[in-house]
C-alpha positions as CSV (number, residue, x, y, z in Angstrom):
1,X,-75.5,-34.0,189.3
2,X,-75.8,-37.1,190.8
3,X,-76.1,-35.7,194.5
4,X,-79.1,-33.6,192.9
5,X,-81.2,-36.5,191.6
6,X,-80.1,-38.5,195.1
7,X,-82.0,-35.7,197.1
8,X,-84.6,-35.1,194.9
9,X,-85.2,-39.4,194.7
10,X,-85.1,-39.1,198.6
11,X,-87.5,-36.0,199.2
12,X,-89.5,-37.8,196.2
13,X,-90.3,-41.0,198.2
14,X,-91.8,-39.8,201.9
15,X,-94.2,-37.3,199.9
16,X,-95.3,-40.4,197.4
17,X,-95.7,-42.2,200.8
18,X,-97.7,-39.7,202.4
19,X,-100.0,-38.7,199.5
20,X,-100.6,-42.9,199.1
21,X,-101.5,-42.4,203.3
22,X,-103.9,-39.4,202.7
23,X,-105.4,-41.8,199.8
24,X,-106.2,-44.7,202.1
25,X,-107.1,-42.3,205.1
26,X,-109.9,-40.7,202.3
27,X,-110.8,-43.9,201.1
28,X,-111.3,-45.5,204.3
29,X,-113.5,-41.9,205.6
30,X,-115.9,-41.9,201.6
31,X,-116.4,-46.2,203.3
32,X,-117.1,-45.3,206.7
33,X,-119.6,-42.4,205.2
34,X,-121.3,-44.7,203.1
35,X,-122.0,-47.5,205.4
36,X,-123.4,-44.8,207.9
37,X,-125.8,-42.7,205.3
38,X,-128.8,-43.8,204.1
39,X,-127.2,-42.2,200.5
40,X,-124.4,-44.0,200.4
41,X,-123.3,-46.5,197.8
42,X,-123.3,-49.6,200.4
43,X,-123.7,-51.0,204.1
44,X,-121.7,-53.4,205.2
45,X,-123.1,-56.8,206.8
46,X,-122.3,-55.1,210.5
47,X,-123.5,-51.9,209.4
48,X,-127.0,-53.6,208.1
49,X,-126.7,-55.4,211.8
50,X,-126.2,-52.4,213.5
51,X,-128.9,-50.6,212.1
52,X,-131.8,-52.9,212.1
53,X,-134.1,-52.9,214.7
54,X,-136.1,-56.1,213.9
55,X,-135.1,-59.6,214.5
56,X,-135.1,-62.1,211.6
57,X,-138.0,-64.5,211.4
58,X,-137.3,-68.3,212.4
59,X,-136.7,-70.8,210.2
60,X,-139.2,-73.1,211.7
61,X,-142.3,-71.4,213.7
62,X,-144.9,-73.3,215.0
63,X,-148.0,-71.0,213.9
64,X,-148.2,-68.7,211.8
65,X,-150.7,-65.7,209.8
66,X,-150.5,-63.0,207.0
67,X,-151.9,-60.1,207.3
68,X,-152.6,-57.3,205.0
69,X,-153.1,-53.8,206.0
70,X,-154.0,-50.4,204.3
71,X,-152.2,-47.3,205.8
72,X,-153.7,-44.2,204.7
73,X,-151.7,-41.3,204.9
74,X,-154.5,-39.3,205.9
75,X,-154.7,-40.8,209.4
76,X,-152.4,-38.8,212.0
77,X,-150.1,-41.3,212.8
78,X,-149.3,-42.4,209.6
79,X,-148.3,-38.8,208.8
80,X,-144.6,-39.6,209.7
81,X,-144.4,-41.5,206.4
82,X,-146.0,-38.4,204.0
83,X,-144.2,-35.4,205.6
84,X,-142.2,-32.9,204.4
85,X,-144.0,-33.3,201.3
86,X,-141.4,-31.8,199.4
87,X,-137.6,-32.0,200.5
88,X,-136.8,-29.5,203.4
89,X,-132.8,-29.3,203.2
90,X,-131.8,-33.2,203.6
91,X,-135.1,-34.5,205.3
92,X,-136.9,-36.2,202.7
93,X,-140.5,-38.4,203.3
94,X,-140.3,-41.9,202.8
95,X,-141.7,-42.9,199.3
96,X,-138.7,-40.3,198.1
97,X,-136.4,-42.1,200.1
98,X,-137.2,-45.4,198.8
99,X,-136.9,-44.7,195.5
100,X,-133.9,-42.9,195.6
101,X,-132.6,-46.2,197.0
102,X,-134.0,-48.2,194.5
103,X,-132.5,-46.2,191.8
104,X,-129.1,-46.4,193.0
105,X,-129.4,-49.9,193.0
106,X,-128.9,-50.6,197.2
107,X,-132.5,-52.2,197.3
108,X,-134.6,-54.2,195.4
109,X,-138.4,-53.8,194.2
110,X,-140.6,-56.3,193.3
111,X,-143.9,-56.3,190.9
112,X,-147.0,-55.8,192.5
113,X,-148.9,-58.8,190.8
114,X,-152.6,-59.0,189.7
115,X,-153.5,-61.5,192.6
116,X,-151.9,-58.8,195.0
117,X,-149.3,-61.0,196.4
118,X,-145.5,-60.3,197.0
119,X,-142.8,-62.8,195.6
120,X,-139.3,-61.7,196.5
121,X,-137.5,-63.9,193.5
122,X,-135.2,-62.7,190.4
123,X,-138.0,-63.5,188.2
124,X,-140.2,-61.1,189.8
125,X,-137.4,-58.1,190.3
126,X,-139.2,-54.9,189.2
127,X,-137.7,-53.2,185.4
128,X,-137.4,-49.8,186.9
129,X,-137.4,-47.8,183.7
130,X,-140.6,-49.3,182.8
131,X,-142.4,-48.4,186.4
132,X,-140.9,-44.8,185.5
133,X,-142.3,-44.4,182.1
134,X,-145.4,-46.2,183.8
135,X,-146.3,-43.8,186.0
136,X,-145.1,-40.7,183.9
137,X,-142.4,-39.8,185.8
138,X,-139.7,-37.5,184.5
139,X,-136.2,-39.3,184.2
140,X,-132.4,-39.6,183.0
141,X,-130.8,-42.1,181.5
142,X,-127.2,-41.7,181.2
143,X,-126.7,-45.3,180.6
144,X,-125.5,-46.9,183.7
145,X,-127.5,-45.2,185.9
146,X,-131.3,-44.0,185.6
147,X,-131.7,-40.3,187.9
148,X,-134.8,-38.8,188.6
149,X,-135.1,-35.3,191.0
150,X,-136.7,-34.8,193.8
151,X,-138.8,-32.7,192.4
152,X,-140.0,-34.4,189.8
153,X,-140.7,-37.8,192.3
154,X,-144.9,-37.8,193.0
155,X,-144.8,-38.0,196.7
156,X,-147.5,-36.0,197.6
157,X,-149.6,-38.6,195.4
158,X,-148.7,-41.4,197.7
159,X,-151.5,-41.2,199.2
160,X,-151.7,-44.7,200.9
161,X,-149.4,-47.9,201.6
162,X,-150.3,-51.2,201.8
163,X,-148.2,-53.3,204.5
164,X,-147.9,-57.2,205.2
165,X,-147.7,-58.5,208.8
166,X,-146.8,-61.7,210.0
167,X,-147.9,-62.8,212.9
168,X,-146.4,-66.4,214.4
169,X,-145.0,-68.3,217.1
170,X,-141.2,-69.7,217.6
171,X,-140.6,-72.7,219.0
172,X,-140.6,-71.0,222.7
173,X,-144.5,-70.2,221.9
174,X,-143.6,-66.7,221.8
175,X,-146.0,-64.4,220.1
176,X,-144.5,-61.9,217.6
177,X,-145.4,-59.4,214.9
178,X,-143.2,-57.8,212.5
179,X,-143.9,-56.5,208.7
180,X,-142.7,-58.5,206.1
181,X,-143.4,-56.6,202.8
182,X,-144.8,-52.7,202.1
183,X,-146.1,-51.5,198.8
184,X,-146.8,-47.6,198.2
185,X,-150.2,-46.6,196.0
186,X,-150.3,-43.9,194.0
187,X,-153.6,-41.6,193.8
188,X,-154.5,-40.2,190.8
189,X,-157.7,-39.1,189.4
190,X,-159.1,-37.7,186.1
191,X,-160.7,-34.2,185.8
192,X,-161.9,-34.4,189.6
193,X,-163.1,-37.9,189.8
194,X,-162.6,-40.0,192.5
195,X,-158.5,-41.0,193.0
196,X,-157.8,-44.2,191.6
197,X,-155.2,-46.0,193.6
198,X,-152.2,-47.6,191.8
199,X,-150.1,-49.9,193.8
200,X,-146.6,-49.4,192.6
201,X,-144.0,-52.3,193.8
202,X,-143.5,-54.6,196.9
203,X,-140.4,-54.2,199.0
204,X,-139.0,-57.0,201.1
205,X,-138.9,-55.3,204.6
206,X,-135.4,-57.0,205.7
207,X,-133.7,-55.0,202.6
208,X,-134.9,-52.0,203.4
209,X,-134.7,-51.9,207.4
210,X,-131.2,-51.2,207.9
211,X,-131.9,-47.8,205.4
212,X,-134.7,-47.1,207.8
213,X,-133.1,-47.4,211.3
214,X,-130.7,-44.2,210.0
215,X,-133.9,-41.7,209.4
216,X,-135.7,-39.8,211.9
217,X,-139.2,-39.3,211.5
218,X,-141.2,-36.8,213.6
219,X,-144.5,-39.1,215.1
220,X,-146.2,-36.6,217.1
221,X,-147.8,-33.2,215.9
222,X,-148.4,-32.1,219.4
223,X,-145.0,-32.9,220.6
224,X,-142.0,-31.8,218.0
225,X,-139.5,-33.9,220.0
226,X,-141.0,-37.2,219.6
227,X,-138.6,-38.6,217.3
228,X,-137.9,-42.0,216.3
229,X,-136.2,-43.7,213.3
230,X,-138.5,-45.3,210.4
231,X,-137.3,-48.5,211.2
232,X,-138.5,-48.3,215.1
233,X,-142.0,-46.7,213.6
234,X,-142.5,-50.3,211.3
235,X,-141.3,-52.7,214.3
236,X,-142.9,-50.5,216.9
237,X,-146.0,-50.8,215.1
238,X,-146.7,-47.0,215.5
239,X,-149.3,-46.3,212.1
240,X,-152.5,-47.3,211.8
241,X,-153.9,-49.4,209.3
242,X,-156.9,-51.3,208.0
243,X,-157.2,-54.7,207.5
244,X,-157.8,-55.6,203.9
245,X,-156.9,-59.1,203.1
246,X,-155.7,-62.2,204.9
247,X,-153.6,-65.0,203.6
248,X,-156.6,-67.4,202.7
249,X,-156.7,-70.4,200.3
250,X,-158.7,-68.8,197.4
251,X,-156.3,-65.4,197.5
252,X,-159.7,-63.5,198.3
253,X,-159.6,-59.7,200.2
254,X,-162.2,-58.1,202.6
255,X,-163.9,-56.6,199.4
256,X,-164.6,-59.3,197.6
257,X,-167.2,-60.9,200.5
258,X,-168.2,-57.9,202.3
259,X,-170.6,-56.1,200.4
260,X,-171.5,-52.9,202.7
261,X,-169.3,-50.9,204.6
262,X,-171.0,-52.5,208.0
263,X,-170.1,-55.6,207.0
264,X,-166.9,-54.7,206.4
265,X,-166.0,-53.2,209.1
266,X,-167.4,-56.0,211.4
267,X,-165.2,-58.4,209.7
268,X,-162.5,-56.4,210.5
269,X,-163.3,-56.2,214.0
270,X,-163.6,-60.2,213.8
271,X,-160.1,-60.8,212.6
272,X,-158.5,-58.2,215.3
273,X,-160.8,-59.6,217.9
274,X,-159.3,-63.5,217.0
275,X,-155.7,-62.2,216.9
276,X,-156.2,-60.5,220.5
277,X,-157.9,-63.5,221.5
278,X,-155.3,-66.0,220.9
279,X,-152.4,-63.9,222.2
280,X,-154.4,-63.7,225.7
281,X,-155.2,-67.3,225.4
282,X,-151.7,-67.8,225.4
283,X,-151.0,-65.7,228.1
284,X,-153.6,-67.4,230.1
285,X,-152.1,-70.7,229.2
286,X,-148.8,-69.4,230.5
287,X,-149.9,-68.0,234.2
288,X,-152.1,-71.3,234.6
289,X,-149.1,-73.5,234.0
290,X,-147.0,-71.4,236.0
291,X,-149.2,-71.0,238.8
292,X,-149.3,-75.1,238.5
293,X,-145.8,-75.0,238.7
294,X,-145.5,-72.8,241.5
295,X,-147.9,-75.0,243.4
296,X,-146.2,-78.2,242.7
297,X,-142.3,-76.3,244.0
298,X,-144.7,-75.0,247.1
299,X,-144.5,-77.4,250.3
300,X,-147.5,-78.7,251.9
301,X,-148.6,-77.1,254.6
302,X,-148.1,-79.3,258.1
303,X,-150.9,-79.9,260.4
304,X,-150.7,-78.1,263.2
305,X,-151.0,-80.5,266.6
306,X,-153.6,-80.5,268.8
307,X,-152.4,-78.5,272.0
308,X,-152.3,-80.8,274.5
309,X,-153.8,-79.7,278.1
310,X,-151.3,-79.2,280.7
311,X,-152.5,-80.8,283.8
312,X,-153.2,-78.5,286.7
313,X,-151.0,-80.1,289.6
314,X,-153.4,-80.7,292.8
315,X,-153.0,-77.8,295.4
316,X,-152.0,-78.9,298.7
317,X,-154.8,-78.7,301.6
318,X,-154.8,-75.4,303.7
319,X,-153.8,-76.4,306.9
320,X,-156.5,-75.8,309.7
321,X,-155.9,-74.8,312.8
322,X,-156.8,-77.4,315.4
323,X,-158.5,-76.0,318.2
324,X,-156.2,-73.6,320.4
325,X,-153.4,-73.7,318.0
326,X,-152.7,-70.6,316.2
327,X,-150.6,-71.1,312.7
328,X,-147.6,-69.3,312.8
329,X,-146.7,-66.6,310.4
330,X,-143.1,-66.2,309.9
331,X,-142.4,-62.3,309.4
């Protein structure tokens, strides 16, 4: 009897070890799977690294200005961010993709506040139920978690997003752009009146990009296999927007000061006209100083010395014959 529990203890132990193995092995495959997919529960810090297209803003920058933009979806470039409308097997558009994120708690939204402006605090973290219930959309709530279809998420009524470019210098006096913040607006209208736009929440961009960097988005109509990932589309800088408001000291848009659509779109003009402007001023700065530079490495150029004349020396004097004497010619 004893013999029989011995062998079954023995044959007991490798399969205990093996089934703990397959445990880790599956464990360490459901990690792996979420740090890659834009579904998963988590990314790692190297995953979030890995997948992240922009580089993080300075510390300390040197110059620096806020711009707002309005993307609407209309516009054939921004079409990458409304299409498939609906989900068409595991593609999904992007406001479906960022809520589905923000309900499984990987990123964080942020009221839109009456002055317009983003704040990316704990005291302004968005109550998700109440932006559901908000906006009328359909939802569970099984107490831990809040679960909303696809079906029932009002995509097709994003009909516009409103991003936040910065636009600075590091200390090397290098020019960049990159967004900082994006809110999605919501059209709706009553009994066929004009669509009221309802902006929804502000995301901080940094959260969001390593999500981004693992979806491809289609960016051309024309040509199908001009793909790219949503994060190289924001840092790219491939949509086109609108301006509508700058960072200015009394919080005012475009809208408020511009009272015809000319004028309006000339201040637009302006303000693109001032950021090209100052980039090629700084270009110019930096060919001047290197041409200076170049000039001051470059050695003088020597004088070249006069050439001096070579004195012809004096042929000597025929020799004459004197009378009856013949010069003799050697042969």
């Amino acid at each position: 009897m004893k013999k029989v529990i011995l062998i079954a203890l023995a044959l007991a132990v490798p399969a205990a070890a093996g089934a703990q193995s397959q445990k880790r092995l599956q464990e360490q495959a459901a990690k792996e799977a979420a740090e890659k997919s834009p579904t998963g529960v988590t990314l790692s810090e190297r995953a979030k690294s890995q997948y992240t297209a922009q580089t993080a803003m300075p510390t300390e920058i040197t110059w620096k200005r806020d711009i707002y933009r309005e993307l609407d979806l209309k516009k054939e470039k921004n079409a990458a961010l409304y299409y498939p409308e609906e989900p068409l097997g595991d593609r999904v558009n992007f406001f479906t993709l960022i809520l589905n994120l923000i309900l499984d708690g990987r990123i964080k939204a942020y009221e839109y506040r009456l002055d317009g402006n983003e704040l990316f605090t704990k005291e302004n973290e968005l109550d998700i139920e109440n932006m559901l219930e908000k906006f009328y959309i359909p939802f569970e709530n099984d107490g831990k978690t809040l679960k909303v279809s696809n079906t029932d998420i009002p995509s097709s009524e994003i009909g516009k997003y409103y991003i936040k470019e910065s636009n600075y210098l590091d200390q090397l006096s290098n020019y960049q752009t990159r967004v900082t913040a994006i809110c999605p607006v919501l059209l709706q209208s009553n009994f066929g009146d004009q669509p009221t736009a309802y902006p929804m929440f502000w995301l901080n961009y940094d959260e969001i990009s390593p999500y981004l960097g693992q979806v491809q988005v289609m960016t051309s109509s024309y040509n199908n296999t001009t793909n790219m990932s949503l994060d190289d589309y924001f840092v790219m800088r491939q949509y086109d927007g609108d301006i509508y408001k700058t960072s200015n000291l009394r919080n005012e848009t475009l809208f408020d000061y511009c009272e015809t659509d000319s004028a309006l779109q000339a201040e637009r003009a302006r303000i693109e006209k001032q950021l090209t402007d100052f980039q090629q001023g700084l270009w110019n700065e930096r060919k001047e100083s290197g041409d200076k530079k170049a000039e001051e490495v470059k050695p003088a150029k020597q004088e070249k010395e006069p050439k001096q004349k070579k004195e012809k020396e004096p042929k000597a004097p025929k020799q004459k014959a004197s009378s009856g004497e013949r010069i003799g010619v050697h042969r």
